[in-house]
N, C-alpha and C positions, 0 to 999 in steps of 0.2 A: 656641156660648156660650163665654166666655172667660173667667176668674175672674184677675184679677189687669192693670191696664195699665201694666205694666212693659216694658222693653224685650224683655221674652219674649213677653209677651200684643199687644203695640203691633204687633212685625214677624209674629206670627202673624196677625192680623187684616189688616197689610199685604199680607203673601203670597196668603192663604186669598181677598181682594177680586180682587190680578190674575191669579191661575187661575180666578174663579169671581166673572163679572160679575154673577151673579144670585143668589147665597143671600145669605140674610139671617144677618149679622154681630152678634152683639151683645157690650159689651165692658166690664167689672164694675169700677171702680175704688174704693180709700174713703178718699184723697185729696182735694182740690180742685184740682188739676193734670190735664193731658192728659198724655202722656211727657215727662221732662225726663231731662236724662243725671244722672245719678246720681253719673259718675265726672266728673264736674266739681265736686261740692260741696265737695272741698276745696278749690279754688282760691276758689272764693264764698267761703270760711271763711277765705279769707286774704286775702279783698278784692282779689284779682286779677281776677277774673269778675265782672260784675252778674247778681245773682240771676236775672234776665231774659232774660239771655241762653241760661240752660238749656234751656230749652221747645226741644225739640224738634217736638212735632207739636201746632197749636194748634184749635183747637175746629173751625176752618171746615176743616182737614184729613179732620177725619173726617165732617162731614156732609157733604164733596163728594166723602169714599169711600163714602157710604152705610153707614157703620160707627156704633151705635147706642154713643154712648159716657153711659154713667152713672156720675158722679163724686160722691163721699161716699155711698156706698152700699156694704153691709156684704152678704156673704153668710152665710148663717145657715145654710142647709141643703140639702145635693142628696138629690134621691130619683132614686137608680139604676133604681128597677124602672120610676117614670112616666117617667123621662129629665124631670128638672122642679128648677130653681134656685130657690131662695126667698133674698130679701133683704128686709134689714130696711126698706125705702122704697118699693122699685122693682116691689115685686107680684113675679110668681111668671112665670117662663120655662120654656118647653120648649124643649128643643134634640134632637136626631139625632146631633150631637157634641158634645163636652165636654172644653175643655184647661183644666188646672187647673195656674197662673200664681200666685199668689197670694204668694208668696217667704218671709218670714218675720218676726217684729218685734224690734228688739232687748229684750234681755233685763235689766230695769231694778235699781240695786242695792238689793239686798234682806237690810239692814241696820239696828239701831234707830237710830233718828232722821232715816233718808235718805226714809220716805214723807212729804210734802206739804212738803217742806223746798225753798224756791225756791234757782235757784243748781246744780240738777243735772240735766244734759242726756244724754241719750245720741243719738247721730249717727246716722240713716239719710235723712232726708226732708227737702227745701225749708223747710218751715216748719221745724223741729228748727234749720237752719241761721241761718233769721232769729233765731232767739231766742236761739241762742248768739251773735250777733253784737253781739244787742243788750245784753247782758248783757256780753260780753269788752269792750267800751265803756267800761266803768266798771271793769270788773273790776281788784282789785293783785297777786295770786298765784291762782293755779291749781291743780289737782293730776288729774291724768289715773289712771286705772285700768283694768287687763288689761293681757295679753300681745299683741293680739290688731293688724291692722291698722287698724280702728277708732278705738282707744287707739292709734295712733300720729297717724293724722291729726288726729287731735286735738291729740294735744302736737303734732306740728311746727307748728299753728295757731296754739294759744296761742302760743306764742316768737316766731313771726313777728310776730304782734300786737303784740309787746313785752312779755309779761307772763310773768314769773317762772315758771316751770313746773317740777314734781315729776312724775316718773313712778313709778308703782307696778307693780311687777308680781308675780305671785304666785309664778310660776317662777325658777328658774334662770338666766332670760335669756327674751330678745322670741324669740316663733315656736318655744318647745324642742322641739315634736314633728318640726320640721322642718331646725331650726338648730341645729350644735354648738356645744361650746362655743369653740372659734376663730371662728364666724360671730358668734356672741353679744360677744364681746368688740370685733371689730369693729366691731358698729351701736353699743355701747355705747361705744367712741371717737368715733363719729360724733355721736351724741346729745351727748357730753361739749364737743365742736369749737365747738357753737354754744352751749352755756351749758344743757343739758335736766339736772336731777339726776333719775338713773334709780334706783329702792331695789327689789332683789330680793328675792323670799323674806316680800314682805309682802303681806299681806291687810287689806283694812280690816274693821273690826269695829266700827266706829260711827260716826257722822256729827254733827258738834257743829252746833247753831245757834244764833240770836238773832233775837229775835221773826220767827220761819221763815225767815229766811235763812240760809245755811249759811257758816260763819266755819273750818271745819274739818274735817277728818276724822283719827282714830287707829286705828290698825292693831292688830291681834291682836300683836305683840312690846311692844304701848305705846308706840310711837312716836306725837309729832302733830305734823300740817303743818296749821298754818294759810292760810285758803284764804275766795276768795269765790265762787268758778268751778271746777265740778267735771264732770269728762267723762269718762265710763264706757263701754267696750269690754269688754263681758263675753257675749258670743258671742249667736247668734241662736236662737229659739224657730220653727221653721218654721207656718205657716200653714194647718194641716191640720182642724182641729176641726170645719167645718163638714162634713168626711167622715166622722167618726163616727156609729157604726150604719149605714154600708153596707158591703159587701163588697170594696171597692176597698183593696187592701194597702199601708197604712203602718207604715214604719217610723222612721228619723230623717227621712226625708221619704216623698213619692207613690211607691214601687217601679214602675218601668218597666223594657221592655225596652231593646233597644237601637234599636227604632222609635219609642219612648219612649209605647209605649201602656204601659197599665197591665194588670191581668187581669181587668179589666170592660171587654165593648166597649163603645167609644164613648168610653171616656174617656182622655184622655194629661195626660203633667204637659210641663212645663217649665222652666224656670231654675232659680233656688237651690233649689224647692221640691221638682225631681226628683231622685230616687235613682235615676240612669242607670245601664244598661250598658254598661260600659266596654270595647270590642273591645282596648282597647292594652294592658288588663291584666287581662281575664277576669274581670272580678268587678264590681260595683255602685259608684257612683263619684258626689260630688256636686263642684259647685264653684260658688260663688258670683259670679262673676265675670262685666262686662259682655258679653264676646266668645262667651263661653259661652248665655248665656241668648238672645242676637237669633239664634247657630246654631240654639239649641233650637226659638226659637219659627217660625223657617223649616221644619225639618226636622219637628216638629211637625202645621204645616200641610198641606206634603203631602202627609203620610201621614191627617191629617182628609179628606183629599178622595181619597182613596185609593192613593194611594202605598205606597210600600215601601221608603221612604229609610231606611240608619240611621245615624245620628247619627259620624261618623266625625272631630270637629274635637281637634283637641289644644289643653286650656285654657289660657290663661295670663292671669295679672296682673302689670301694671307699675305702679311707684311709686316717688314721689320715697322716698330715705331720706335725711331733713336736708339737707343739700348733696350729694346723691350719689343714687342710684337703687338699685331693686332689683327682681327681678322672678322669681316664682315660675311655673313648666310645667309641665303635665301632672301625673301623680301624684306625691306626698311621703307619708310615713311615718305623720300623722295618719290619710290612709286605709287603706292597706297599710303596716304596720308591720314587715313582712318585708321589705321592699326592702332589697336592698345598697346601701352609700353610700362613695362617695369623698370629698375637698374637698382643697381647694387655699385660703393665706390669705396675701396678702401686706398688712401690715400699713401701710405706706409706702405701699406704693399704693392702698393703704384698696380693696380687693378679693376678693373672693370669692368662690369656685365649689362648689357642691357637686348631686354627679349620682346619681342614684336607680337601680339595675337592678333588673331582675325576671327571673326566669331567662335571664339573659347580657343581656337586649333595653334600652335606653336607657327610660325610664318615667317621668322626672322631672327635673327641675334647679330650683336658686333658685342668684340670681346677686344681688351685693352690688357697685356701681361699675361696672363696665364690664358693661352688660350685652348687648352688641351681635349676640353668639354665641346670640340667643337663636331667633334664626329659621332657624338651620343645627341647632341641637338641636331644634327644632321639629318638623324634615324627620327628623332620625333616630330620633325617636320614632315618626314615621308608617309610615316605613320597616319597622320592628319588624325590624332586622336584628340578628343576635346578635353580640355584640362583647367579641372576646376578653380576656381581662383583663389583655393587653402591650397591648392600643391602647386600652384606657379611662382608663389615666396619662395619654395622649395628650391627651383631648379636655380635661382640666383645661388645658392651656397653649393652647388654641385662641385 
């Protein structure tokens, strides 16, 4: 059983069929999609992609894998003791094993006058995409909100559409748990290059409408931006509720080992929803990220069919930043907030380095402009060699 057809739950169910011609697959979606890449929805947002061309694995994929795919169907409840999924359409499943895929939903804003008020989107999903599309259509101003990368795809979307864009954030600067304030001032040159007003230090505290459409929102200093099109990046809610009242341990996510089983057998998690063990830095580790989750749902599976893989990939995510790129590695200081940090900032050449240690050993990087050096820090993360602090100046000029 598989709770979740995400690229974590899609390449588990791939692996799990070509080790294992003959068990029986079955795979929990609450979507109307088969797998679509996920990290393409910004380009559909920017009308670079057709929506269509996302679908990665289409219905007749899986009935000629023998993979039992149930789409818009909700899981409501597992019972660990019978080994037994219940969903709210699909009737009731026994499984032998249990990966638990399910990722997270974003977290919607939660402000007077933002419930039923049309005009306010938040980004994870195909459909989410069409209906901001259809909406930026008509749309004359915008206003984006969070820190978050979410809220950025978003504004760099809007602006490319052509439409007037405000960013809000609450912090200090985009990313601060991970960015200083030299990175911050950077992206917020970048943002400024193409026409984005970025306003720090604000929170919205109310959302204005007209007959329920939303014409505005004002922030907690009284500030208001007027707006028809609003897109909120305020971080994710994981997907775990249907494991309440069993024994399986959550905490911001599924706690797993570093095999990524959990402390019930039978059960393992996966993608954004696991709280992995991290071998690069000793300690518990999540990351949301596409390369992350297709590792998990491999290394996942063959440890369902009895392996004893452990999870050993170094995360990363890339993205455009406005006209420029960026791309965060392995661990940053939202997780481990004890890391030591360097950075390097050349302003002219609109770049950025900044590198994460954990006692002496390489453990993280985010990179602004040139991000090319990202697969040689990749390798010295893996490495886990310890690196003196006269050669760690070094690797900022790589």
């Amino acid at each position: 059983m598989i709770i979740g057809n995400g690229v974590a739950g899609t390449t588990a169910a791939e692996t799990l069929r070509k080790a294992d011609p003959s068990c029986r697959i079955v795979l929990i979606g609450d979507e109307p999609y088969p797998l679509y890449n996920r990290i393409a929805l910004p380009r559909v947002l920017k009308q670079t992609t057709a929506p269509e061309r996302t679908i990665i694995r289409q219905i007749a994929w899986h009935e000629q894998n023998r993979i039992e795919l149930h789409l818009c169907t909700t899981v409501t409840r597992v019972d660990v003791e019978e080994q037994v999924v219940v969903t709210d359409n699909a009737g009731e499943y026994p499984y032998d094993k249990l990966l638990v895929a399910s990722g997270g939903r974003p977290n919607p804003l939660r402000v007077p006058g933002a419930a039923g008020t049309h005009g306010i989107y938040n980004f994870q999903t195909l459909d989410d995409t069409k209906a901001i599309l259809e909406r930026a259509a008509r749309a004359k101003a915008a206003v984006t909100i969070g820190g978050s990368f979410i809220a950025y795809e978003l504004t760099e979307a809007f602006r490319h559409n052509g439409i007037p864009t405000t960013w809000l954030i609450r912090g200090p600067r985009f990313l601060h748990r991970i960015i200083d304030e030299d990175g911050g001032a950077l992206i917020d040159r970048l943002a400024r290059d193409v026409g984005v007003e970025t306003r720090y230090g604000e929170q919205v505290a109310e959302v204005r409408s007209e007959a329920g459409e939303v014409r505005g929102v004002v922030t907690q200093s009284g500030q208001s931006y007027a707006c028809d099109l609003v897109g909120v990046g305020v971080g994710l809610t994981l997907r775990t509720e249907f494991l309440a009242g069993t024994p399986v341990e959550v905490r911001s996510g599924v706690v797993t080992n570093e095999f990524l089983q959990t402390n019930v057998p039978g059960v393992y998690a996966a993608g954004d929803v696991a709280e992995f063990f991290d071998r690069y830095i000793g300690s518990h580790n999540q990351m949301g990220t596409w390369n992350n989750a297709s590792a998990h749902g491999r290394t996942a599976a063959i440890n369902m069919l009895g392996g004893q893989q452990a999870y050993a990939e170094v995360p990363y995510y890339t993205s455009t930043m406005f006209e420029s790129q960026m791309a965060a590695i392995g661990t940053t200081p939202d997780i481990r907030p004890d890391l030591e940090a360097i950075s390097r900032v050349d302003m002219n050449a609109r770049v950025y380095r900044r590198l994460f240690f954990l006692e002496g050993r390489l453990a993280g990087a985010v990179l602004v402009g040139d991000i090319r050096v990202r697969r040689q820090l990749m390798e010295l993360i893996k490495s886990r060699q310890v690196i003196p602090p006269a050669e760690r100046q070094k690797l900022l000029a790589i």
